[in-house]
C-alpha positions as protocol buffer text, in pm:
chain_id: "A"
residue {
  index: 1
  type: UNK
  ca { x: -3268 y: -1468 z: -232 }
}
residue {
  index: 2
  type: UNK
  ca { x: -3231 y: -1602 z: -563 }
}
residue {
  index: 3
  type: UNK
  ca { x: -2999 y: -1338 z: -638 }
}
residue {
  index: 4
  type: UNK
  ca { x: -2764 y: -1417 z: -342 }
}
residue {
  index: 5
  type: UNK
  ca { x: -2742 y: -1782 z: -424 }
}
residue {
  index: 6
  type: UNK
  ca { x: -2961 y: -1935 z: -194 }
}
residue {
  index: 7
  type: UNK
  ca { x: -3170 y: -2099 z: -419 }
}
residue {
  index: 8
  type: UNK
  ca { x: -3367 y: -2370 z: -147 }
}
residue {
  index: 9
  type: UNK
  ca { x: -3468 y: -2094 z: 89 }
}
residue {
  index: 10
  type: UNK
  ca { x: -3607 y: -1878 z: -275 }
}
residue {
  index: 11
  type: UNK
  ca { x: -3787 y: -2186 z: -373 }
}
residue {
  index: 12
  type: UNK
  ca { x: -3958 y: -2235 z: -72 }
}
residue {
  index: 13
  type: UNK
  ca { x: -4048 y: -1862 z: -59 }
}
residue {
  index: 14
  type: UNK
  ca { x: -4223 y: -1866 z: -398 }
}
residue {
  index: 15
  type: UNK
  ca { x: -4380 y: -2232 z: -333 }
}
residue {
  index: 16
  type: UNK
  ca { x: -4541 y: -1985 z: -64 }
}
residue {
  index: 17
  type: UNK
  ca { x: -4617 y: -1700 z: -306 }
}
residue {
  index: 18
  type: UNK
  ca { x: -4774 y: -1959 z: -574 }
}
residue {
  index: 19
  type: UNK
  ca { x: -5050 y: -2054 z: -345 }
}
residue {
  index: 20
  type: UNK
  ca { x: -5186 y: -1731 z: -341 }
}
residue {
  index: 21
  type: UNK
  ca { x: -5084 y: -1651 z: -720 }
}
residue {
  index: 22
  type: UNK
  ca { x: -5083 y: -1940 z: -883 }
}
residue {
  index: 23
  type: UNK
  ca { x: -5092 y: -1799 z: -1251 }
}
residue {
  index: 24
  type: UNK
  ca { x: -4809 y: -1592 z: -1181 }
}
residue {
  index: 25
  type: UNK
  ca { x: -4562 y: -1674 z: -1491 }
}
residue {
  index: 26
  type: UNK
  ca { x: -4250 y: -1518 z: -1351 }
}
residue {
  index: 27
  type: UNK
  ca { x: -4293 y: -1674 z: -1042 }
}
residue {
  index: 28
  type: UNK
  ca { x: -4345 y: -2012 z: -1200 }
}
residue {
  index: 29
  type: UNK
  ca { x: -3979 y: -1959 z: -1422 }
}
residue {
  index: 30
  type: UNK
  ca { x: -3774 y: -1855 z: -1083 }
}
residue {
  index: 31
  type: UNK
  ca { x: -3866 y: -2158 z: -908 }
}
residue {
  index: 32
  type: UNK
  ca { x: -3825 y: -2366 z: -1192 }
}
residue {
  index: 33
  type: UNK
  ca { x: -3473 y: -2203 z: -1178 }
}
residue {
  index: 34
  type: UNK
  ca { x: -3428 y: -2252 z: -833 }
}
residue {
  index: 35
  type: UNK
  ca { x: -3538 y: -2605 z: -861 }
}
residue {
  index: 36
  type: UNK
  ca { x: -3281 y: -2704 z: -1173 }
}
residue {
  index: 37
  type: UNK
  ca { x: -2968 y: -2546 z: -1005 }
}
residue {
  index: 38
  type: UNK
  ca { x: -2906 y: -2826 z: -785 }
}
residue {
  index: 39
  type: UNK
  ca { x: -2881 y: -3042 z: -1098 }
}
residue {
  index: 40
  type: UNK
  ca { x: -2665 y: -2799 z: -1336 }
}
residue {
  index: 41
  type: UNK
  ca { x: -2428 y: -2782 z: -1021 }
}
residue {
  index: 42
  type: UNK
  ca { x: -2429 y: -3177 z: -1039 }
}
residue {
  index: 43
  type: UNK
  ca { x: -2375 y: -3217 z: -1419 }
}
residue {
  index: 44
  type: UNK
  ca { x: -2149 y: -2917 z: -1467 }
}
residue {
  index: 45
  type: UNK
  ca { x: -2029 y: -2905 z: -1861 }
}
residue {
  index: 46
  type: UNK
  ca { x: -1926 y: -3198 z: -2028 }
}
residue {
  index: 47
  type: UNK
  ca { x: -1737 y: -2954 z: -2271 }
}
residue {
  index: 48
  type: UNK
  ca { x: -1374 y: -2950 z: -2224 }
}
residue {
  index: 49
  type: UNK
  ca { x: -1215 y: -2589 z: -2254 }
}
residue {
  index: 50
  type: UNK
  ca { x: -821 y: -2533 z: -2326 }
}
residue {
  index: 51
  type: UNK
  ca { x: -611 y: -2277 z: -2281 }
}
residue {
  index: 52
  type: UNK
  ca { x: -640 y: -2001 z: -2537 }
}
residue {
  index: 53
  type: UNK
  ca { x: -239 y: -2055 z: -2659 }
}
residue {
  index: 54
  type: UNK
  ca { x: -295 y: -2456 z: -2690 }
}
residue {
  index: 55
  type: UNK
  ca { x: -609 y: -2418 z: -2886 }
}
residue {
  index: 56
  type: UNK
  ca { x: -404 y: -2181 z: -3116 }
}
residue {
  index: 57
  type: UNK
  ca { x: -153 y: -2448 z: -3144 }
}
residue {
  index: 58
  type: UNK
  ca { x: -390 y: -2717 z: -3203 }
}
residue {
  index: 59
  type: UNK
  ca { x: -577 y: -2468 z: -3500 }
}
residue {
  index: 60
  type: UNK
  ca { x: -228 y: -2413 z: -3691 }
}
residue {
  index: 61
  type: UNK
  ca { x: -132 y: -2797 z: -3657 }
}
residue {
  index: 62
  type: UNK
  ca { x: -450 y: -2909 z: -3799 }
}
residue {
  index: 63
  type: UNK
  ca { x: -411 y: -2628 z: -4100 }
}
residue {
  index: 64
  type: UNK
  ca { x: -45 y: -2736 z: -4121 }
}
residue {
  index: 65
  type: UNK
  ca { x: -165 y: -3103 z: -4159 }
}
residue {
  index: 66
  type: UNK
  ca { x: -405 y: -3012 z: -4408 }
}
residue {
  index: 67
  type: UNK
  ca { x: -213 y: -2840 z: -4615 }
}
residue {
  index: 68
  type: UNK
  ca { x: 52 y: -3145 z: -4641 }
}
């Protein structure tokens, strides 16, 4: 499930499989997984990411500048 995106019905799933294996580290990481996706949808990247040719631009003004 986890793999096909739905991460609620996955969490649920292993909240199931936990009771019965409760040390089970691999199981523990996937819901912890399943659990944070909601909030990295939420609070995508605050990083802002340009266009390859205007970040080129941007490098050879700043060198341009610097050399000045």
């Amino acid at each position: 499930m986890v793999e096909e995106g739905e991460y609620e019905s996955a969490a649920e799933n292993i909240r199931k499989y936990l009771e019965i294996f409760p040390d089970d580290n691999h199981a523990n990481t996937l819901l912890s997984s399943c659990e944070h996706y909601a909030e990295w949808v939420r609070n995508k990247t605050k990083h802002i990411i340009q266009n390859e040719d205007k970040l080129i631009q941007n490098i050879m003004i700043i060198h341009l500048l610097g050399e000045i």
